[in-house]
C-alpha positions in Angstrom: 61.4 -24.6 -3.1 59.6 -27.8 -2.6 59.8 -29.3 1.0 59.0 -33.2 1.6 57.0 -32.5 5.6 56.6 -35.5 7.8 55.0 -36.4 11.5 54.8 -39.2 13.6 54.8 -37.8 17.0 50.9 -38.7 17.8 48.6 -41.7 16.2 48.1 -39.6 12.9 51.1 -40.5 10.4 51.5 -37.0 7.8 53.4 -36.2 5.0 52.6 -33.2 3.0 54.6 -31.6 0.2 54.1 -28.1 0.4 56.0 -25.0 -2.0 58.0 -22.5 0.2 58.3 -19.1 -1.7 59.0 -15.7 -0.1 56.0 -13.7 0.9 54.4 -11.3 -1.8 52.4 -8.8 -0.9 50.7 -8.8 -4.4 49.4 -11.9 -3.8 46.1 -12.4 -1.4 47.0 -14.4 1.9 44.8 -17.4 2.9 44.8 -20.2 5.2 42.0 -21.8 4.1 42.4 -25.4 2.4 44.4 -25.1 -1.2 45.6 -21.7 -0.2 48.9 -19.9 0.8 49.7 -20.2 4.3 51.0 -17.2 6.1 51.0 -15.4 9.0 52.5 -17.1 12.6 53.7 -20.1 10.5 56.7 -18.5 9.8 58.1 -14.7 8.9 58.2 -13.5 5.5 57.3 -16.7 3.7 54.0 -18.5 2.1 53.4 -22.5 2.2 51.4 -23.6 -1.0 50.5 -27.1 -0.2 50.6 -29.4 -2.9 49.0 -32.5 -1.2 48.9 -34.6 2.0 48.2 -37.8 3.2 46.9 -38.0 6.9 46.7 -41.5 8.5 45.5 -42.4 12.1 46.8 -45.5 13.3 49.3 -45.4 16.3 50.4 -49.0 15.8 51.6 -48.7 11.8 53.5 -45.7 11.4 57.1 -47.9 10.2 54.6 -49.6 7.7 52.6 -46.4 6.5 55.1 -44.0 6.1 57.2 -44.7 3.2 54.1 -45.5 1.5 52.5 -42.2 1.8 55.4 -40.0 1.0 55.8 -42.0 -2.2 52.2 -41.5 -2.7 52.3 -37.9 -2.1 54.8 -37.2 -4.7 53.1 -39.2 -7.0 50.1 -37.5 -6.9 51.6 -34.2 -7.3 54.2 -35.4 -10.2 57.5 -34.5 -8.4 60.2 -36.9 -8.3 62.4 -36.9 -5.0 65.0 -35.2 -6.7 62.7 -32.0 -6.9 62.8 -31.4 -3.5 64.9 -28.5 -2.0 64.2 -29.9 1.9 62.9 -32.3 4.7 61.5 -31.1 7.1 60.3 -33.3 10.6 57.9 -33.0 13.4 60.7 -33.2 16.3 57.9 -34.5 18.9 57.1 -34.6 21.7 56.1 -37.7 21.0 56.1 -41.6 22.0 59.5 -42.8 21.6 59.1 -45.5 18.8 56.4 -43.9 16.5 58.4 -39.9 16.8 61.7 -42.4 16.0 60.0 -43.8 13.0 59.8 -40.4 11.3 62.8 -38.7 12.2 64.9 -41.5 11.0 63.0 -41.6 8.2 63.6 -38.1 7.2 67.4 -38.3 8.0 68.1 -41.1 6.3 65.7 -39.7 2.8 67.2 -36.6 2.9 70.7 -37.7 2.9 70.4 -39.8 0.3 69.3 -36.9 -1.6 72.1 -34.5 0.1 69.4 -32.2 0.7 68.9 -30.3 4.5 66.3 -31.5 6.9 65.2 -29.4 9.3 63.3 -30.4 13.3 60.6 -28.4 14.3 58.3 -29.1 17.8 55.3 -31.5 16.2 52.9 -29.4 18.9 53.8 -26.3 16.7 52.4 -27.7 14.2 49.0 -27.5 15.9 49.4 -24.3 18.0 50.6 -21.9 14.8 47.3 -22.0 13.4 45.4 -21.1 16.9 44.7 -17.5 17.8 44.1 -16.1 21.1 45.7 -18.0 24.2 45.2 -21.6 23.6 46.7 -24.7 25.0 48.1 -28.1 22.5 47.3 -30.8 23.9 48.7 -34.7 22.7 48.5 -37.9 24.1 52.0 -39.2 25.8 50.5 -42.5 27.1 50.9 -43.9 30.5 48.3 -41.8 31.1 49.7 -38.2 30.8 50.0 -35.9 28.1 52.7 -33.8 25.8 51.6 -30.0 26.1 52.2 -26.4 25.2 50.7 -23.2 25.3 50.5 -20.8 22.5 49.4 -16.8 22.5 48.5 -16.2 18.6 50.1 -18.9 17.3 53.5 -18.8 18.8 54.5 -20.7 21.6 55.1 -19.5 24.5 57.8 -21.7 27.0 58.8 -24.8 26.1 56.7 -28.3 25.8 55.6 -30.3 28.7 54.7 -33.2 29.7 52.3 -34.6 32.8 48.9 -35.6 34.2 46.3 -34.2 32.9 44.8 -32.7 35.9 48.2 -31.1 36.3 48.4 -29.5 33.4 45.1 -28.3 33.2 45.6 -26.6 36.4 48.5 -25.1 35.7 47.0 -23.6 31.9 44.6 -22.0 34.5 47.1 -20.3 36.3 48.6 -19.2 33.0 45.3 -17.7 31.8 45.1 -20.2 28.9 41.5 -19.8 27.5 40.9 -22.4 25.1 42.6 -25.9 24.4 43.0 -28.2 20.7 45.0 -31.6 20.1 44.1 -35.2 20.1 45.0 -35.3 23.8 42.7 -33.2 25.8 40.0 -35.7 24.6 41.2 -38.9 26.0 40.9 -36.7 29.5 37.8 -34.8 28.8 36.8 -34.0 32.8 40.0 -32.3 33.7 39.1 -30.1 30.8 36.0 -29.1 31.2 36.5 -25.1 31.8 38.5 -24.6 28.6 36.7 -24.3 25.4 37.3 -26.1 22.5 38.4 -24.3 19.7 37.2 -25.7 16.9 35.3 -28.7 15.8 36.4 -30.6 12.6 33.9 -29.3 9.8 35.7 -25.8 11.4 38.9 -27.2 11.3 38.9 -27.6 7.4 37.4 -24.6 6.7 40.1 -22.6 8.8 42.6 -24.6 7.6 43.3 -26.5 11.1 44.8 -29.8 11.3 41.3 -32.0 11.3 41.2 -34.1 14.9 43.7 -31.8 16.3 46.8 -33.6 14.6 49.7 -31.8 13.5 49.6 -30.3 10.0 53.1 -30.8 8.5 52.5 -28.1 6.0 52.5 -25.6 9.0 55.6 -27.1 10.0 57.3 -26.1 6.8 55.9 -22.6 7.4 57.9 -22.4 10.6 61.0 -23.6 9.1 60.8 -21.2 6.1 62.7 -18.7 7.1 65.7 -20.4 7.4 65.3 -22.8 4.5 65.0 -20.0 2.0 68.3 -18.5 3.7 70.1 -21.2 3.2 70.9 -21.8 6.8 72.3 -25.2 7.9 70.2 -27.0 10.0 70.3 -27.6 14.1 71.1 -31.1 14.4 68.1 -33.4 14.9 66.5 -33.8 18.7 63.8 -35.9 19.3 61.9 -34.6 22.0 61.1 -37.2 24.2 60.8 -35.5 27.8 61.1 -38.2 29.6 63.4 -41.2 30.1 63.1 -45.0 28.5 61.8 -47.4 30.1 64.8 -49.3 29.3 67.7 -48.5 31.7 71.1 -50.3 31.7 71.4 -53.2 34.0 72.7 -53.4 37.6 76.1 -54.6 38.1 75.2 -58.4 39.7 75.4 -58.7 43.5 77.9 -60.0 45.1 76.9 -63.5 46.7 78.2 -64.7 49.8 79.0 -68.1 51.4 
């Protein structure tokens, strides 16, 4: 099956096509870059990516996007109606770039009366980690989105808060190590956690390079029930907190 993956939960704008097949244990299992991808990213299945397109510009994900999956599937010689699946980094993320995507993938995969499937953007960071390891991303306003992972799954749900809050409280979890575009914006709250992996790593390990999600590992983590057949939850962005927009007052009465 080929699945259409996009993100736009953090600056990066990513769109990978990736082939989902069922796991064979004939075949070697790799995560490194061209390779199967296995493991954490989802039971009983193996991503083949088939090409990506990684952006980093927070402000031009509505003008990026549809560019990028077109060239994607270009590149790789598969016409939209190929595809078996969507599937859509969910967030956390900033309300108008994580909206740009998930509408996005709604929208394409209707037309094409094919399923699209959510799945937490931070996941697609954290699968790939090993050991006890914190996902960090920025949430602006000077907090961050965040979620801890033991060997690749997440543990709890995502988060959001002040750095120095949630750095304290991965210490009281025991979280070792921390990855994501976020913990670097707030390097000093940090400090005690080690990094775990720089980017010449990253590609080599087959880590999303500057920490972004990899949409390919999102796939992965859908797998299971794309190959099912199940329908899809309906689509949540995960926005853990409330707009700044709020409906207006009713007008004071005036007196006289």
């Amino acid at each position: 099956m080929l699945v259409l993956a996009l993100d736009t939960s953090t600056a990066a704008c990513a769109v990978a096509l990736a082939e989902l097949t069922a796991s064979d244990p004939a075949r070697p299992v790799s995560t490194a870059a061209g390779g199967p991808i296995g493991g954490p990213t989802g039971l009983g299945v193996h991503v083949w990516p088939r090409g990506s397109v990684v952006t980093v510009d927070a402000r031009r994900h509505g003008e990026l996007l549809a560019p990028s999956m077109r060239a994607v599937l270009d590149e790789a010689g598969v016409r939209p109606t190929d595809l078996g699946a969507v599937v859509v980094g969910a967030g956390p993320g900033p309300f108008t770039s994580l909206r740009v995507g998930m509408v996005t993938a709604a929208a394409f995969a209707d037309a094409l009366d094919i399923p699209v499937h959510g799945v937490c953007s931070l996941d697609g960071i954290g699968a790939a980690t090993a050991g006890s390891v914190g996902v960090v991303t920025d949430a602006r306003r000077r907090e961050v989105y965040w979620a801890r992972y033991d060997a690749g799954v997440r543990v709890g749900d995502p988060a959001v808060g002040r750095p120095a809050q949630v750095a304290q409280t991965m210490r009281e979890f025991g979280v070792e190590a921390v990855t994501g575009p976020g913990w670097a914006l707030y390097p000093e709250p940090f400090t005690e956690f080690a990094v775990v992996v720089d980017a010449g790593q990253a590609r080599e390990a087959g880590l999303p390079e500057g920490g972004y999600p990899r949409p390919e590992l999102l796939v992965g983590l859908a797998g299971a029930d794309l190959l099912a057949g199940r329908d899809p939850s309906v689509l949540v962005p995960l926005y853990l907190r409330r707009p700044d927009a709020t409906e207006p007052h009713s007008p004071k009465a005036v007196r006289v």
